[in-house]
C-alpha positions in Angstrom: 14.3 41.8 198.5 12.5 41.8 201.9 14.9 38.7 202.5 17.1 40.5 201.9 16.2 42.9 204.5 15.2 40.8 207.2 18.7 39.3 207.0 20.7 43.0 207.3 18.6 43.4 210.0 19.3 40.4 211.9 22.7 40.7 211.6 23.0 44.2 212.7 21.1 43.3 216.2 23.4 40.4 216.1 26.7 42.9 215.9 24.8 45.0 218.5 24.1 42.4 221.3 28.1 41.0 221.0 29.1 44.9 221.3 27.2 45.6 224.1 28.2 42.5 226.2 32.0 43.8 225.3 31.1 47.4 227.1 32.1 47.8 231.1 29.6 47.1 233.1 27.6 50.3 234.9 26.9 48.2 238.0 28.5 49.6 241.5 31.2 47.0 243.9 29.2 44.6 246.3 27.5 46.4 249.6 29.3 44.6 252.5 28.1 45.1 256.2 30.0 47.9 258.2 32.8 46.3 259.9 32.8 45.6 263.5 33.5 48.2 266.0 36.8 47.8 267.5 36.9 46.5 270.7 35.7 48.6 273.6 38.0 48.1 276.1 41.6 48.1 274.4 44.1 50.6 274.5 45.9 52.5 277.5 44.4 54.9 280.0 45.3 56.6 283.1 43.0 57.8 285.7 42.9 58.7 289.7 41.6 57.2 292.6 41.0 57.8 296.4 40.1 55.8 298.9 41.1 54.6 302.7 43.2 51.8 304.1 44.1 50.1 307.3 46.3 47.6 308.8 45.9 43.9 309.8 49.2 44.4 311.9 48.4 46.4 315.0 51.2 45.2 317.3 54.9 46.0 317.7 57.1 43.4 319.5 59.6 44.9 322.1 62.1 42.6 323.4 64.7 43.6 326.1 67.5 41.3 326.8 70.2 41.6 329.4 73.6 42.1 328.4 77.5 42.5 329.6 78.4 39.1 331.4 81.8 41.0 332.6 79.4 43.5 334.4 77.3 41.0 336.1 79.9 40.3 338.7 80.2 43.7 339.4 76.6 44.4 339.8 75.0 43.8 343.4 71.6 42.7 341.3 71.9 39.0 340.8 70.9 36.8 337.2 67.5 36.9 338.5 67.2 40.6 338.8 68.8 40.9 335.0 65.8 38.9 334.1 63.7 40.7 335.6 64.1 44.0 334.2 64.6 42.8 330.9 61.0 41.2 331.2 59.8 45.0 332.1 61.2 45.6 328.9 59.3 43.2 326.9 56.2 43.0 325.4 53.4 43.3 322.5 52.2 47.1 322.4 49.2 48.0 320.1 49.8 50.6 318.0 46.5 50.8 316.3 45.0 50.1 313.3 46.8 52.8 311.4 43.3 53.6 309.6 43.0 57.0 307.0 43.1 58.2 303.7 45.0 57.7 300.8 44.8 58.9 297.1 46.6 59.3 294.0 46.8 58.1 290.2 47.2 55.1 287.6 48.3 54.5 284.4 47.7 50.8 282.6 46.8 49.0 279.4 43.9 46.8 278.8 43.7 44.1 275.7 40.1 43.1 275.7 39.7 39.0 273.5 37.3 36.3 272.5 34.6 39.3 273.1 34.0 39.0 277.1 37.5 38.9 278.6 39.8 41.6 279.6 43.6 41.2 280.0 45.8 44.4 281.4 48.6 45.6 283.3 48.0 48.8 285.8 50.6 50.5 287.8 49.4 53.2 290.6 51.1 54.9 293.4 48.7 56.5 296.3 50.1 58.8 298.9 48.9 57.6 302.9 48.1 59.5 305.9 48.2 56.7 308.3 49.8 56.2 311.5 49.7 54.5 314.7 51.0 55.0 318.0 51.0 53.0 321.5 52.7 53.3 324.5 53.0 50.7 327.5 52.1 51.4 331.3 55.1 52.1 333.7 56.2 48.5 335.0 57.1 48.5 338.6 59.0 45.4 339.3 60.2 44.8 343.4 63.5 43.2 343.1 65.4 41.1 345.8 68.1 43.7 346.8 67.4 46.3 349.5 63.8 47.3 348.0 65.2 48.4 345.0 62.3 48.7 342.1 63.1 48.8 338.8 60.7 51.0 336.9 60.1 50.5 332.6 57.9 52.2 330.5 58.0 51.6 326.4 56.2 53.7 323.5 56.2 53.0 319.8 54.6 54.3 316.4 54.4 52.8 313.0 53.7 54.6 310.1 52.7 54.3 306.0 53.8 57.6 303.8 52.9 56.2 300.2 52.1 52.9 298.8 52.0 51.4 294.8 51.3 48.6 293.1 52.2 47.1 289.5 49.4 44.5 288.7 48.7 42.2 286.5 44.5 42.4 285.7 41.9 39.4 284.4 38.8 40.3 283.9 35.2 39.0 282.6 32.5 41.7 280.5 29.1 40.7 282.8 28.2 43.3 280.1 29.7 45.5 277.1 30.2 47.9 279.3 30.7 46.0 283.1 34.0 44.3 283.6 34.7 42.3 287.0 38.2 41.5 287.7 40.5 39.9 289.9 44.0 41.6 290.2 47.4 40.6 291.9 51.2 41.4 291.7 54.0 43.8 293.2 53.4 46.1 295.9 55.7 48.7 297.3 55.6 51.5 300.1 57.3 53.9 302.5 57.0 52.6 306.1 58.7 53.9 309.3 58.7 52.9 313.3 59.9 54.5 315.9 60.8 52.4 319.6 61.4 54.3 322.5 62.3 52.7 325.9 62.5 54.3 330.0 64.1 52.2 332.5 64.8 53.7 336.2 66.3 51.9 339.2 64.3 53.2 342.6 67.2 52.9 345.1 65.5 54.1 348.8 67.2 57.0 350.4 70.0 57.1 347.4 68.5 58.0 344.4 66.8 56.9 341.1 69.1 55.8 338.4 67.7 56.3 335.1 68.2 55.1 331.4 67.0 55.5 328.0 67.0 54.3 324.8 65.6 54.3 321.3 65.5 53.3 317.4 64.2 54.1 314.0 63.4 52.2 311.0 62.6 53.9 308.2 62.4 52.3 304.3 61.2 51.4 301.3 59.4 48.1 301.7 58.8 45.8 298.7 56.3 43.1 299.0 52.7 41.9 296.8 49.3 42.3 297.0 46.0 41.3 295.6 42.3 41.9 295.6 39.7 42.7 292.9 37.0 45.0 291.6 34.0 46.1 289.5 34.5 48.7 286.3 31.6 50.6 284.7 32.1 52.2 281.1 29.7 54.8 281.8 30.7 57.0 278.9 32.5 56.5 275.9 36.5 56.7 276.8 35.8 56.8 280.6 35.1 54.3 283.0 34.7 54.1 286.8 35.7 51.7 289.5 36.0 50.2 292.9 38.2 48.3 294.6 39.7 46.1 297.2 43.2 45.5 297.6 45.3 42.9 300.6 48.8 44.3 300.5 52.3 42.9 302.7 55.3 44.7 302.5 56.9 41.7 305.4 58.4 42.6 308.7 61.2 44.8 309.9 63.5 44.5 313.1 65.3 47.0 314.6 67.6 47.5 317.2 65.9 50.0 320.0 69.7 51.0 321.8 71.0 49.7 324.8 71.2 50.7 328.5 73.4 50.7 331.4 72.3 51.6 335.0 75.3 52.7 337.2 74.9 52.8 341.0 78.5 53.8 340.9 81.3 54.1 338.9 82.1 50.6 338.7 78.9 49.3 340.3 76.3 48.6 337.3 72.6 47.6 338.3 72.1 46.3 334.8 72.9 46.6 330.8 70.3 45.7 328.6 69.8 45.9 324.6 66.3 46.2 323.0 64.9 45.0 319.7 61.8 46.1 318.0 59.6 44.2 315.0 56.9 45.1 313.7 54.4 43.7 310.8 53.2 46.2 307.8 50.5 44.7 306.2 47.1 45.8 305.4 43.8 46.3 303.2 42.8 49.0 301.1 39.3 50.0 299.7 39.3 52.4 297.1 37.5 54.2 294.0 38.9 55.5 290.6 37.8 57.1 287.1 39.6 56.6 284.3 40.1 58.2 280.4 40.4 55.7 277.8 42.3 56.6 274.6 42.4 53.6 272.8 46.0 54.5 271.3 46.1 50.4 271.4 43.1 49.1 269.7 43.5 47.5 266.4 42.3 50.1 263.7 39.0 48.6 261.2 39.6 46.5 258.6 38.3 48.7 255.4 37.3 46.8 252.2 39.4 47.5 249.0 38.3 47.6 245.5 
């Protein structure tokens, strides 16, 4: 009988250890580490800046050349005379190194990879309240014929109303939060200069014969530029930076007019035409803020059970 029993027994705890293993299990998923945090410096921002600039062109070319070969017979100056006065009419005139302030916004998108390197593309505009202006001495040139002097005086300005950039941006993270770049690509700006020219014939006991002349050039100037700078995420979603840019929009020519001096009628003293060039090219030190959104950063990669 207590075999009997011993072997109920057994088999019961048998049954009750192969029913058990068939039940779910109670045990919770895996633990798996928090996924990384997305990367720090994707996504788009915009921000505002303010700075100064100034040129590396200070000079604007005048050059006067004589004209009307029909005249020339009629004039009682002779060739060298001509050349004369056109040389009063020529010459490099400083017009300073249009230095002052400038300010405005930019929008861009950085993608930051392999950790510590920044890729991005920024455009800005910045409006510019530089000028420059210069103005020559009066040239008093003796000519050969009865004493007459011929008498020049030039004056020019050169301007910069706005200026923008699109850019291409490479940068390295010194630090999570410390990105130094290096930055080049398409610049653009509003530039104007203004040539005006006074030349005046002293003719003793007649009278002084006087002409002027003058041109404008006033455009939109595309060029490139490049520089570099430093960026601080100081907060989280803003940043702050500084930096240099070398920009050239090229050169421009212009005609200035042209003059004619008339001792009579049909007696000219001289006709001369006048060009202007000028360079507009320059450096720009500046410092910005920007908001971060992060529209553009991959979103985490959440486990699923």
């Amino acid at each position: 009988m207590k075999k009997v029993a011993l072997s109920v027994a057994a088999l019961a705890l048998t049954a009750g250890s192969a029913l058990a293993a068939d039940l779910p299990s109670r045990k919770g998923p895996p633990v798996l580490p928090p996924p990384p945090p997305p990367p720090l410096w994707t996504g788009f921002y915009v921000g505002l800046n303010a700075g100064g600039g100034w040129s590396s062109s200070t000079t604007t070319n005048v050059v006067t050349s004589p004209l009307g070969n029909p005249l020339l017979p009629l004039s009682p100056f002779g060739v060298s005379e001509w050349l004369n006065v056109s040389a009063g009419g020529t010459g490099s005139l400083s017009s300073g190194s249009n230095g002052g302030f400038l300010g405005g916004g930019q929008i861009g998108y950085n993608y930051q990879f392999y950790n510590s390197f920044v890729v991005g593309l920024e455009a800005d505009i910045q409006g510019v309240a530089t000028s420059g202006s210069g103005q020559s001495a009066l040239t008093v040139l003796p000519t050969t014929f009865a004493g007459i002097n011929s008498v020049t005086g030039i004056s020019v300005s050169k301007s910069l109303d706005y200026i923008g950039t699109v850019r291409g941006r490479l940068g390295w993270l010194a630090l999570p939060t410390l990105l130094i770049y290096g930055t080049g690509g398409l610049a653009y700006g509003g530039v104007n200069s203004t040539t005006g020219i006074f030349q005046q014939a002293d003719v003793p006991f007649v009278d002084n014969f006087g002409t002027t002349s003058a041109g404008a050039f006033s455009d939109t100037r595309v060029g490139w530029t490049a520089g570099g700078g430093v960026e601080w995420m100081f907060w989280p979603n803003w940043s702050a930076k500084v930096e240099y840019l070398y920009y050239n929009l090229g050169t421009v020519t212009y005609s200035a007019g042209s003059r004619l001096a008339l001792l009579a009628p049909a007696t000219p003293l001289w006709a001369h035409a006048t060009q202007t060039s000028t360079s507009f090219n320059g450096n720009i030190v500046r410092a910005g803020v920007n908001y971060h959104f992060n529209w553009g950063a991959p979103a985490p990669v959440v486990a699923k059970y």
